[in-house]
C-alpha positions in Angstrom: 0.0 0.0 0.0 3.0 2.4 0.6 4.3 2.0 -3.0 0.8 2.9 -4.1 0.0 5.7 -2.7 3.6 7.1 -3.2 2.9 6.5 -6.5 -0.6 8.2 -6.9 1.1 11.1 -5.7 4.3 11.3 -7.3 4.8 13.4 -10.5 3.8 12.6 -14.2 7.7 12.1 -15.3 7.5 8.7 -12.6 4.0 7.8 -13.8 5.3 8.2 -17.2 8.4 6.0 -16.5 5.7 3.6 -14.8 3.8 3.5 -17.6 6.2 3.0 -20.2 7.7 -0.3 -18.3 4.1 -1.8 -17.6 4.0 -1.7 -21.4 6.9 -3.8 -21.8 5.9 -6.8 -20.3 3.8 -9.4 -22.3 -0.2 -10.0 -21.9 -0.7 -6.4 -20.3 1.2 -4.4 -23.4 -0.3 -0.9 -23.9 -3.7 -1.9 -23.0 -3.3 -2.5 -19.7 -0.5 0.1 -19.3 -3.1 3.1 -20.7 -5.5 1.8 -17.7 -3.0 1.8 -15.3 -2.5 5.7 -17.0 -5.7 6.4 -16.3 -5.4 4.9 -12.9 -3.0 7.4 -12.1 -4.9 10.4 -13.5 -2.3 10.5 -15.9 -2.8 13.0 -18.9 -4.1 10.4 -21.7 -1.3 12.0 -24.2 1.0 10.6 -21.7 -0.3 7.6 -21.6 -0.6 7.0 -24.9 2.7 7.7 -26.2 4.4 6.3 -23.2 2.5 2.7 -23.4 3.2 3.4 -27.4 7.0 3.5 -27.3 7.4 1.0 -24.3 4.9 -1.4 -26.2 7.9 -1.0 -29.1 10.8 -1.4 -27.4 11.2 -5.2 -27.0 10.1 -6.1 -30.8 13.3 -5.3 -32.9 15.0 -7.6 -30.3 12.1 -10.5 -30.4 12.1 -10.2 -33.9 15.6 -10.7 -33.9 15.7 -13.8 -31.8 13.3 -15.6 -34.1 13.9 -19.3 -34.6 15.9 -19.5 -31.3 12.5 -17.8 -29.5 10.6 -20.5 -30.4 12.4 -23.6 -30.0 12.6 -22.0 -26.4 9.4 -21.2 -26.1 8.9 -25.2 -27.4 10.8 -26.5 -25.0 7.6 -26.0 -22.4 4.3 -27.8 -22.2 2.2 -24.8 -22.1 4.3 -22.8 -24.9 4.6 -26.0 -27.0 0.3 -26.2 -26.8 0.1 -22.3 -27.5 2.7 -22.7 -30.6 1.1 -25.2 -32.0 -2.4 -24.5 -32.0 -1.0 -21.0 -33.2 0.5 -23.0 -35.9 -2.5 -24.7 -36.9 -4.2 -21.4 -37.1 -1.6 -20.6 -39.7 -1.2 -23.1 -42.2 -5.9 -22.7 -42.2 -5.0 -19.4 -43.3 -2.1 -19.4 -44.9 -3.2 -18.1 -48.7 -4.3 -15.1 -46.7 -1.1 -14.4 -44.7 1.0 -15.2 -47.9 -1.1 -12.3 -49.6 -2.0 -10.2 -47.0 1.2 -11.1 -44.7 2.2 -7.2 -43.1 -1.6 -5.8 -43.1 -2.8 -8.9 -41.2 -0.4 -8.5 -39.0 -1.2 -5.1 -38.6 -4.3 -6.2 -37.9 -3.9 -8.5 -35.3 -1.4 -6.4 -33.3 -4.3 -3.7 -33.2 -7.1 -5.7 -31.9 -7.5 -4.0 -28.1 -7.7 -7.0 -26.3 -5.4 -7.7 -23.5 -2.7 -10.6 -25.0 -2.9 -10.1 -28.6 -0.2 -7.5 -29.2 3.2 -6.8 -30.0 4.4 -10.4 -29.0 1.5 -12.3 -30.6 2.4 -10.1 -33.8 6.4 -10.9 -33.1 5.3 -14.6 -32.9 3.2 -14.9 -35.4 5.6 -13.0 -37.8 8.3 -15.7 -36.9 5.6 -18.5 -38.0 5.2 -17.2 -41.3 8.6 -16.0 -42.1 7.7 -12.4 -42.7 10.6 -9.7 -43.3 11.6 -8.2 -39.7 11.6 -4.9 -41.2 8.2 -5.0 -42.7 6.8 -6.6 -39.7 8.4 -4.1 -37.6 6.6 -1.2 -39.4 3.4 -3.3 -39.3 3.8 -4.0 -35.4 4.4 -0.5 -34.8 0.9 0.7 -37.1 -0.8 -2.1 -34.8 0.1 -0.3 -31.1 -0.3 3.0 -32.4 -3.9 1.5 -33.5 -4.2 -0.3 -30.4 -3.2 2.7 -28.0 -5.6 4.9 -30.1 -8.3 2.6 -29.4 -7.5 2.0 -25.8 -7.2 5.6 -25.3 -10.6 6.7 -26.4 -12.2 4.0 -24.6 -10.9 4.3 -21.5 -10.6 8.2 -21.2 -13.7 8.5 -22.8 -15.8 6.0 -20.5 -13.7 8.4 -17.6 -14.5 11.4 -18.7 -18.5 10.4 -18.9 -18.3 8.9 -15.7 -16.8 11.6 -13.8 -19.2 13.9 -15.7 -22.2 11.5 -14.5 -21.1 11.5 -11.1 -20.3 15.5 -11.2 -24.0 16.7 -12.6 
């Protein structure tokens, strides 16, 4: 509870920093970082382009670890089940990623639910063998989506609340 509410009152550079590492880690990515913005009445610009860049940060290096990510990520039951039921959605719809490889990724990466994101969209460019730079680009369109998304939602369902409970 001390870390809390020294946290709630500290400025908006250490909410910022805050922000920008939740963002980092897998399943909460910018998602749950913009709540945890909003959370700490942080200004939604804030939020947004700190979960944006932290959300970034770790894909040119997952990217670059490819083949040797997975056959880590293989090496345990509950990764080896996720990768290969991943894999099976794949090869269902493969003539659609082989034709629509960067914009479906883009696509993917920008769905606002909490554990599709950058590192589904890093793994799932690793499945099909995409170009890192390309997937990069379409990985970075996907938070910026994402945040954008997120953002509005959750600053918007705020702001009516707070207006609800003020009138």
């Amino acid at each position: 509870m001390p870390f809390q509410s020294a946290l709630i009152g500290a400025g908006n550079t250490i909410k910022s920093v805050v922000v920008l590492l939740s963002s980092m880690t897998p399943i909460l990515e910018n998602k749950g970082s913009i709540l945890l913005g909003a959370a700490l009445n942080l200004k939604w610009y804030l939020a947004y382009i700190g979960s944006s860049i932290g959300s970034f940060l770790p894909v040119p290096f997952l990217l670059r670890a490819g083949e040797r990510g997975l056959n880590g990520i293989r090496r345990f039951r509950l990764g080896a089940k996720v990768l290969r039921r991943t894999d099976e959605f794949v090869q269902r719809h493969r003539g659609f990623f082989d034709r629509r490889g960067c914009l479906a990724l883009a696509l993917i990466v920008s769905i606002p639910f909490t554990g599709i994101g950058c590192w589904a969209g890093v793994l799932l460019s690793d499945l099909l063998g995409l170009d890192r730079r390309r997937s990069a680009c379409a990985i970075l369109i996907g938070i910026a989506i994402s945040g954008f998304l997120t953002t509005a939602a959750t600053y918007g369902l705020l702001l009516g609340v707070r207006q609800l409970i003020l009138n």
